[in-house]
C-alpha atoms as an extended CHARMM CRD file, in Angstrom:
* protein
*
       115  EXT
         1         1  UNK       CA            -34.3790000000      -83.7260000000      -87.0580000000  PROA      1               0.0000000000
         2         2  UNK       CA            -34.8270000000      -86.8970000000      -84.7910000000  PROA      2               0.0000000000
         3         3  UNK       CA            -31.8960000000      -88.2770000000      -82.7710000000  PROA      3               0.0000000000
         4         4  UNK       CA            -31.9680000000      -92.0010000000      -82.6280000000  PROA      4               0.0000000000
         5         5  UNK       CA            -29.4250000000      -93.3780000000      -79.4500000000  PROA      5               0.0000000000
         6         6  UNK       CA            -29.0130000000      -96.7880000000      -79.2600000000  PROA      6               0.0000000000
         7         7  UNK       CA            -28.2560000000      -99.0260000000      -76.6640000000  PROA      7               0.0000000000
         8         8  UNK       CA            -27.7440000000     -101.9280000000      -75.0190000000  PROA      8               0.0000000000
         9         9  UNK       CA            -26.0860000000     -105.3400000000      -75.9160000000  PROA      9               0.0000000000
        10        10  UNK       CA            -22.7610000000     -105.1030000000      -74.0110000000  PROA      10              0.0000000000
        11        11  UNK       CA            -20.9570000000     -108.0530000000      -73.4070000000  PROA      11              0.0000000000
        12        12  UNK       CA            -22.8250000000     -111.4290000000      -75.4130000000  PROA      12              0.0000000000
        13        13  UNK       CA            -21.5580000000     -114.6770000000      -75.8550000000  PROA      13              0.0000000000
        14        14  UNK       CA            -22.8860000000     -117.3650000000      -78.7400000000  PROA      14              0.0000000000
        15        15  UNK       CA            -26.5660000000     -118.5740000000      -77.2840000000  PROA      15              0.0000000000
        16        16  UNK       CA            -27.5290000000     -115.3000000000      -74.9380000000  PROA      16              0.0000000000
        17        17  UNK       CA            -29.9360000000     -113.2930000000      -75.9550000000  PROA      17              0.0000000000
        18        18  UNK       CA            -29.4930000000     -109.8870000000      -77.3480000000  PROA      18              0.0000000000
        19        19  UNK       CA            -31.6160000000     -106.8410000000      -75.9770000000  PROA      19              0.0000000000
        20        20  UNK       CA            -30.9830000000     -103.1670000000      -77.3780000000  PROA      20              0.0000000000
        21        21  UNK       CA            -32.8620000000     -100.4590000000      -76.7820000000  PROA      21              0.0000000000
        22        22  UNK       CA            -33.2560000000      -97.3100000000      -78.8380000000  PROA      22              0.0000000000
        23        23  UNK       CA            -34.8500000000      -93.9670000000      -77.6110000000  PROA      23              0.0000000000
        24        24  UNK       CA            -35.8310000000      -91.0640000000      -80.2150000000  PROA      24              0.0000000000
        25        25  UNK       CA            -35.4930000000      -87.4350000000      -78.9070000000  PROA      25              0.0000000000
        26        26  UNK       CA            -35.7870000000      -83.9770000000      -80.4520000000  PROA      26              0.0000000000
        27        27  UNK       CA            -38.3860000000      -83.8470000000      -83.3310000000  PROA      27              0.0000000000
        28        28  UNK       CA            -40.2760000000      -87.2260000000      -82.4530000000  PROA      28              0.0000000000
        29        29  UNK       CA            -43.9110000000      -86.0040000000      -83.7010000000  PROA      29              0.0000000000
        30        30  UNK       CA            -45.4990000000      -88.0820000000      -86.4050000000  PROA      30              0.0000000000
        31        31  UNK       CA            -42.3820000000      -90.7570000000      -85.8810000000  PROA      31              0.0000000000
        32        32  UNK       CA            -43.7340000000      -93.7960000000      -88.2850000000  PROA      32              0.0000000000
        33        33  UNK       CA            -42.0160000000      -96.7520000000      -88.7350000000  PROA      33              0.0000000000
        34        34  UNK       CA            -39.0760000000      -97.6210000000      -86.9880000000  PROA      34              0.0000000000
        35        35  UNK       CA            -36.9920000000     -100.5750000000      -86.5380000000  PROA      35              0.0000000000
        36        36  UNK       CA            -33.5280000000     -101.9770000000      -86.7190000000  PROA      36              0.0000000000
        37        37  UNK       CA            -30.6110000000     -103.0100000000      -89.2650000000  PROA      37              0.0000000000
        38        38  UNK       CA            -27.4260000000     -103.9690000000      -89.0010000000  PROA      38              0.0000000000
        39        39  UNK       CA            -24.0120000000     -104.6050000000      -90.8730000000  PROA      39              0.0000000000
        40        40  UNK       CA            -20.9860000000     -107.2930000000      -90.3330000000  PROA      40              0.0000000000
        41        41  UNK       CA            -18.2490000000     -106.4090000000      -91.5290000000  PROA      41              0.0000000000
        42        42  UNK       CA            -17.9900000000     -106.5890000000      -95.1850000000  PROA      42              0.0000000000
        43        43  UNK       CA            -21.4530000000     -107.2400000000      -95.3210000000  PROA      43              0.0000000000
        44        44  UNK       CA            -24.1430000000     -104.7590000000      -96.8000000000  PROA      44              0.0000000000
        45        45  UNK       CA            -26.7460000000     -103.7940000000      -94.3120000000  PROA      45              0.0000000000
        46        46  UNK       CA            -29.4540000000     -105.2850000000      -93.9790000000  PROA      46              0.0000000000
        47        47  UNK       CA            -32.9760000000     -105.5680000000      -92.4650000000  PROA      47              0.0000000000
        48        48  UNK       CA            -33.3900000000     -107.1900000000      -88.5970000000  PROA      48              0.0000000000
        49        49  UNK       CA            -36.4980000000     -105.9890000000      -88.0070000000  PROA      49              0.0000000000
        50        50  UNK       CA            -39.2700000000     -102.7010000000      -87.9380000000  PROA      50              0.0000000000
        51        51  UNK       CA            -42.5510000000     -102.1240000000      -86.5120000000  PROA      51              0.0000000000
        52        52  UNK       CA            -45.0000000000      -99.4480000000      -87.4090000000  PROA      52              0.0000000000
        53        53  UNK       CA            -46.7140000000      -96.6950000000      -85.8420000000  PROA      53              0.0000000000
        54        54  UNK       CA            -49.6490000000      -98.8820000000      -84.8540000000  PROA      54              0.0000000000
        55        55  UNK       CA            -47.8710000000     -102.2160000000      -83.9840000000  PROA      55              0.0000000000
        56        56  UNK       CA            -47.7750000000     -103.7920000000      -87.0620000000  PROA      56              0.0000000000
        57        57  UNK       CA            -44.2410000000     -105.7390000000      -87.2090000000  PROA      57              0.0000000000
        58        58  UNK       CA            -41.6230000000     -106.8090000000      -90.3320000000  PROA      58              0.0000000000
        59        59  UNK       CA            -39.0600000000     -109.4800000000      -89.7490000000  PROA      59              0.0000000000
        60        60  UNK       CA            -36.0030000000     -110.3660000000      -91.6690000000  PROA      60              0.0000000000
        61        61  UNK       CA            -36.3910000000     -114.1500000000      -92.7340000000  PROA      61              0.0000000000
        62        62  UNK       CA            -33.2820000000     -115.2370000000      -91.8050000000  PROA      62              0.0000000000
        63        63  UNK       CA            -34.0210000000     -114.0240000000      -88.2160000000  PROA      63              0.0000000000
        64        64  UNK       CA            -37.6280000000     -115.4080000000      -87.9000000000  PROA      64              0.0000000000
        65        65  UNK       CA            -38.7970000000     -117.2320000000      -84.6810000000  PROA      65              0.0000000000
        66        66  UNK       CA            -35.6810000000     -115.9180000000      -83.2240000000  PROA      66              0.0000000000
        67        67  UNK       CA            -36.2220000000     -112.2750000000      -82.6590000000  PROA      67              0.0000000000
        68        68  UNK       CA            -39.2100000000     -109.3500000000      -81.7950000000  PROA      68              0.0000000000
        69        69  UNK       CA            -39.2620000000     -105.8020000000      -81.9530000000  PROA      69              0.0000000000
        70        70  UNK       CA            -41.5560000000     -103.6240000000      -80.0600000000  PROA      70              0.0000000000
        71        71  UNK       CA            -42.0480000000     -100.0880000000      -79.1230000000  PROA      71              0.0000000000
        72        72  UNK       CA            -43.3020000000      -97.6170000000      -76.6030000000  PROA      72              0.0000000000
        73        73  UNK       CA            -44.6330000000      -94.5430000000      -77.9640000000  PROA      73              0.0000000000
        74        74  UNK       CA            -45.4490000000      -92.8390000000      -74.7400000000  PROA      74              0.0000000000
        75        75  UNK       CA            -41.1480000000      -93.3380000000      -74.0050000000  PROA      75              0.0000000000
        76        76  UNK       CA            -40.5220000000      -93.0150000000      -78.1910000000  PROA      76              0.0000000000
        77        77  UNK       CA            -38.3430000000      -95.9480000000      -77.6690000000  PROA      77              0.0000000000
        78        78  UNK       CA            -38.2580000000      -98.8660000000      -79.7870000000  PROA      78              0.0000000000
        79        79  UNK       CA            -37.2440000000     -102.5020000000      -78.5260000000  PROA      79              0.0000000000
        80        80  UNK       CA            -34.8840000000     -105.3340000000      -80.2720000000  PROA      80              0.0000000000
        81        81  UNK       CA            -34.5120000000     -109.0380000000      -78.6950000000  PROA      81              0.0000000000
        82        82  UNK       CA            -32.5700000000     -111.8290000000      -80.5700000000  PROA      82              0.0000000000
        83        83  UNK       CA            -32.6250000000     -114.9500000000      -78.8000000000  PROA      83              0.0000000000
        84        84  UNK       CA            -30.3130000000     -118.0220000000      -79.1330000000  PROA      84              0.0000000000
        85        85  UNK       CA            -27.0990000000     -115.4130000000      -80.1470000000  PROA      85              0.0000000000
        86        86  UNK       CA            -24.7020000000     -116.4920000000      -82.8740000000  PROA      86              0.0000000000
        87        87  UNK       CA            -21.5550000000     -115.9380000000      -84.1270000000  PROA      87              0.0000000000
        88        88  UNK       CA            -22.5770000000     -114.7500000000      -87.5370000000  PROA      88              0.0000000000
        89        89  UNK       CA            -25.2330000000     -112.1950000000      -85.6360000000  PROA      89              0.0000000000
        90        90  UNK       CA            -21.9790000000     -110.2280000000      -85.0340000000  PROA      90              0.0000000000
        91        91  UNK       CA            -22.6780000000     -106.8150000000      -86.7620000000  PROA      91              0.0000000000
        92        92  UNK       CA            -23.2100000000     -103.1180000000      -85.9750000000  PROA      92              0.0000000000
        93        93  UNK       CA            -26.5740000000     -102.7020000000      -84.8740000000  PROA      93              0.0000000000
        94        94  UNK       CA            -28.2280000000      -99.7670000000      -86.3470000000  PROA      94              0.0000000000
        95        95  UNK       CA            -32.0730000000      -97.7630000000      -84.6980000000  PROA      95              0.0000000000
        96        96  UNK       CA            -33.3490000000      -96.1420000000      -87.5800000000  PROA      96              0.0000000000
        97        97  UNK       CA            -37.0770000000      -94.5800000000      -87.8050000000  PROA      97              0.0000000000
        98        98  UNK       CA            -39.4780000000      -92.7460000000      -90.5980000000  PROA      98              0.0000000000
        99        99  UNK       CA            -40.8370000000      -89.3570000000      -90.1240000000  PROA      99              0.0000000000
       100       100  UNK       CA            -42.9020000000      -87.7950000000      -93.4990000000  PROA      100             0.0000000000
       101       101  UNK       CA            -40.7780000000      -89.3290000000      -96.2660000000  PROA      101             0.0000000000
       102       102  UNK       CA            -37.3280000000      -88.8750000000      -94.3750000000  PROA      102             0.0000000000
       103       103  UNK       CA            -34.9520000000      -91.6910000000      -92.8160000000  PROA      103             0.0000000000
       104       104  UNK       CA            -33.1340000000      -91.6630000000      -89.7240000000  PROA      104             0.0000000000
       105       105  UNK       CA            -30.4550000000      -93.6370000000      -88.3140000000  PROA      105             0.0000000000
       106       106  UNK       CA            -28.6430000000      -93.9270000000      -85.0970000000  PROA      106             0.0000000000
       107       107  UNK       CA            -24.8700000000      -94.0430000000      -84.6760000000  PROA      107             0.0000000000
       108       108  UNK       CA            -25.0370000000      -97.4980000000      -84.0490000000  PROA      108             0.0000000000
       109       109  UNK       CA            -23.6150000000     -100.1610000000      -81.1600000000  PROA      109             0.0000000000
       110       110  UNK       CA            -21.4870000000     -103.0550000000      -82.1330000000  PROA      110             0.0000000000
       111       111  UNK       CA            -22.3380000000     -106.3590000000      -81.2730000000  PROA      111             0.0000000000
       112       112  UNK       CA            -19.5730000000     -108.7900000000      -81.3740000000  PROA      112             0.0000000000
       113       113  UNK       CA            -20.7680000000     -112.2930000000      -81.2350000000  PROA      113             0.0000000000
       114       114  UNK       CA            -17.0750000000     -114.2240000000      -80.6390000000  PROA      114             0.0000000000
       115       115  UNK       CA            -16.6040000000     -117.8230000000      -81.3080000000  PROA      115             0.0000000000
């Protein structure tokens, strides 16, 4: 089992940026692909952004040229940045990661973006 703990974020306003931080413990050997989601409420979840195990990045389009992921293997931590914040970037943030065939998600940190 890997533990995903995110955080980060705190207290945002409309135009900061938005830096979370996620760290894997327990089982992190062979860790592929991890990256980030999130959900506003009454929204389905949905892709921000994932990186493989060897750099190679995915970025929702909606979020392009606004937002980069990166990791640190050595720390198994994994790295979100949205720039320019808005209000309808309000969501609960979600670390999630691969590891042969199986999903993993963190608890989550809400973001609230307020008007």
């Amino acid at each position: 089992q890997v533990r995903l703990v995110e955080s980060g974020g705190g207290s945002v306003q409309a135009g900061d940026p938005l830096r979370l931080a996620c760290t894997a413990s327990d089982d992190v050997f062979e860790i592929g692909r991890m990256g980030w989601s999130r959900q506003g409420s009454g929204k389905e979840r949905e892709l921000v952004a994932s990186i493989t195990a060897v750099g190679v990045t995915n970025y929702a389009d909606s979020l392009k040229g606004r937002v980069a992921i990166s990791r640190d293997k050595d720390k198994n931590m994994v790295y979100l940045v949205i720039n320019h914040l808005k209000i309808e970037d309000t969501a609960v943030y979600f670390c999630n990661c691969r590891k042969l065939g199986y999903a993993y998600w963190g608890q989550g940190t809400q973001v609230p973006v307020p008007s």
